[in-house]
Residue, then its C-alpha position, 0 to 999 in steps of 0.5 A: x496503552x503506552x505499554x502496548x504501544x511500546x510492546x508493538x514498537x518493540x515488535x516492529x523493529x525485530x520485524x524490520x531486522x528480520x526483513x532486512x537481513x533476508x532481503x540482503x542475502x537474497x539480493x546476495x543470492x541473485x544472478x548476475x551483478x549490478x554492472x555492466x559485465x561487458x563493459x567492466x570486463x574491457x577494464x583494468x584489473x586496478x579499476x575494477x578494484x577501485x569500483x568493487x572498493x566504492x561501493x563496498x563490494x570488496x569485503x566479505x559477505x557477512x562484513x557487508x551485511x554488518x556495515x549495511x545494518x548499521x548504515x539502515x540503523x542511521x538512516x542510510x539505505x546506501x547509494x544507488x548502483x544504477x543512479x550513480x551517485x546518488x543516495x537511495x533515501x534521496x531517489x525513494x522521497x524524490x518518487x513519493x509524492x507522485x505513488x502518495x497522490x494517487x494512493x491517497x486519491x483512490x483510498x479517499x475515492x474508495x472508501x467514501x463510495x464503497x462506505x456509501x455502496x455496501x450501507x445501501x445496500x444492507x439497509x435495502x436489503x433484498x431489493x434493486x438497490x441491494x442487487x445493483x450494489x452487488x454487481x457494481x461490487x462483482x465486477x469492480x473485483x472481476x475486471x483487473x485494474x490494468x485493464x480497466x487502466x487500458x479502457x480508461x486511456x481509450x474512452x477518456x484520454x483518447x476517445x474523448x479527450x478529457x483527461x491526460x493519457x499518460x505521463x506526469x505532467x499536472x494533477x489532471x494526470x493524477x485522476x485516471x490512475x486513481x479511478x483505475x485503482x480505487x475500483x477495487x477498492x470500492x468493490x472490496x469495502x462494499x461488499x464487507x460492509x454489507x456483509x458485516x452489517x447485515x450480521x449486526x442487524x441479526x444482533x440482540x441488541x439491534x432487536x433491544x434498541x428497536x424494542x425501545x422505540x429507537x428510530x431506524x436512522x438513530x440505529x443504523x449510525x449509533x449501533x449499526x454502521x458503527x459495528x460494521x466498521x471493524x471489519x472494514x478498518x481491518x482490510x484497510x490497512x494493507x489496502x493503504x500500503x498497497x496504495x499508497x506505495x504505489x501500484x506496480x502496473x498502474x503507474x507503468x501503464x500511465x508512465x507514472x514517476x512513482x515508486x511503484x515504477x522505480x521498483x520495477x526499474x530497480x529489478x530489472x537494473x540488478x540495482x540492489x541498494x535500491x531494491x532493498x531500500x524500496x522493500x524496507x521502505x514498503x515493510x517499514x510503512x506497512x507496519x506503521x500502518x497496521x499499528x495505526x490500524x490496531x489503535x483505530x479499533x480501539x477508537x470505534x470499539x471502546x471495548x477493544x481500548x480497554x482490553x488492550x489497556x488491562x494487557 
């Protein structure tokens, strides 16, 4: 296992050298520049230098691609060209906790209710409760979450005045975003679950255990729900990224200080450091996760702890 482990870190910091490499030629590629072109034109030649010269854009390409990966190796994504002055690691931690709140919230919410949805529904197989699951799982994926966002500013926050509208202000407005993204999370897991336990219930073994007298309850929890959860463990993952990360639309539509925002912000400012700071951050967290992921199959399915030992 720590061999494995060892292997997959291994792996994770190749990944990130290659992310970070074409995510800095890219921005290198992009159109126009970080600043105010009209502005930095009314400037002497000697100021333009010294500006070009604070943030390292006086040397050569490759030059700064080499002082960047040795600055990302310690830590330091650079400063921001539009938040002047201040650090990228410094403006990414000071967004976090608003997108980590409602990520966690939705993928809390989501995985309890869609648990609970698609195990109904298996169990009850071919029955009202079966069908009802499917269509609350039918139109949790068809309705987009912005505009589910929209009805929900409509109905509760404005219509009936129980939640905060918008804005971050106290954890009431934390709520309505949540709800917009664990929807589809919901819809997701429930109809996997679903899926994946009506194949397990068809299995040899689910036939033996009821052969031996074994109660259905005792079934559905030890052999049953237990099997089914692979599947569901494996979408998690980047459904924990996507959210927890923050929601691009979600958090601009309930004007939510988060990095989903600051991203958004960052592109249309031409602010590279914090561009590919964020898309660092996102690939470095994303990878973690799946690692997580891949030592969480182990801990449902022995079988899978064994093998990745033996390996």
């Amino acid at each position: 296992m720590k061999r494995y482990i060892g292997i997959r870190i291994i792996y994770m910091i190749i990944t990130l050298f290659i992310i970070s490499t074409v995510t800095f030629f890219l921005m290198k590629a992009l159109p126009g520049t970080p600043f105010d072109e009209e502005k930095l034109a009314q400037l002497p030649v000697e100021q333009k230098q010294m500006i070009y010269a604070s943030y390292g854009l006086d040397k050569p390409v490759f030059t700064q691609y080499v002082n960047y990966i040795k600055n990302v190796a310690q830590g330091d994504l650079g400063t921001s060209f539009f938040y002047t002055g201040q650090k990228v690691t410094d403006i990414i931690s000071g967004r976090l906790f608003p997108s980590a709140l409602i990520g966690l919230q939705a993928v809390l919410l989501g995985l309890a209710v869609g648990l609970i949805l698609g195990i109904v529904a298996a169990y009850r197989h071919n029955t009202g409760w079966d069908y009802a699951t499917m269509i609350i799982a039918v139109l949790g994926v068809s309705i987009p979450n912005f505009v589910l966002a929209a009805l929900l500013q409509y109905y509760v926050g404005l219509k009936w005045g129980l939640l905060p509208v918008a804005f971050w202000e106290s954890y009431p407005s934390s709520i309505l975003p949540s709800i917009a993204l664990c929807v589809g999370v919901i819809a997701l897991i429930a109809r996997f679950v679903r899926t994946e336990m009506l194949e397990v219930l068809d299995q040899d073994y689910v036939t033996t255990a009821k052969a031996k007298g074994l109660g259905t309850m005792r079934i559905m929890f030890q052999h049953v729900i237990r099997n089914s959860l692979i599947s569901v463990i494996t979408i998690l993952g980047p459904i924990v990224v996507n959210l927890l990360t923050g929601s691009l639309v979600i958090e601009n539509i309930f004007g939510i200080p988060g990095i989903g925002s600051l991203f958004v912000d960052s592109i249309k400012m031409n602010d590279y450091s914090t561009i590919m700071g964020i898309t660092l951050f996102y690939s470095a967290f994303y990878v973690l996760v799946m690692l997580v992921v891949d030592l969480l199959y182990g801990l449902v399915d022995p079988r899978i702890r064994l093998a990745s030992g033996k390996g």
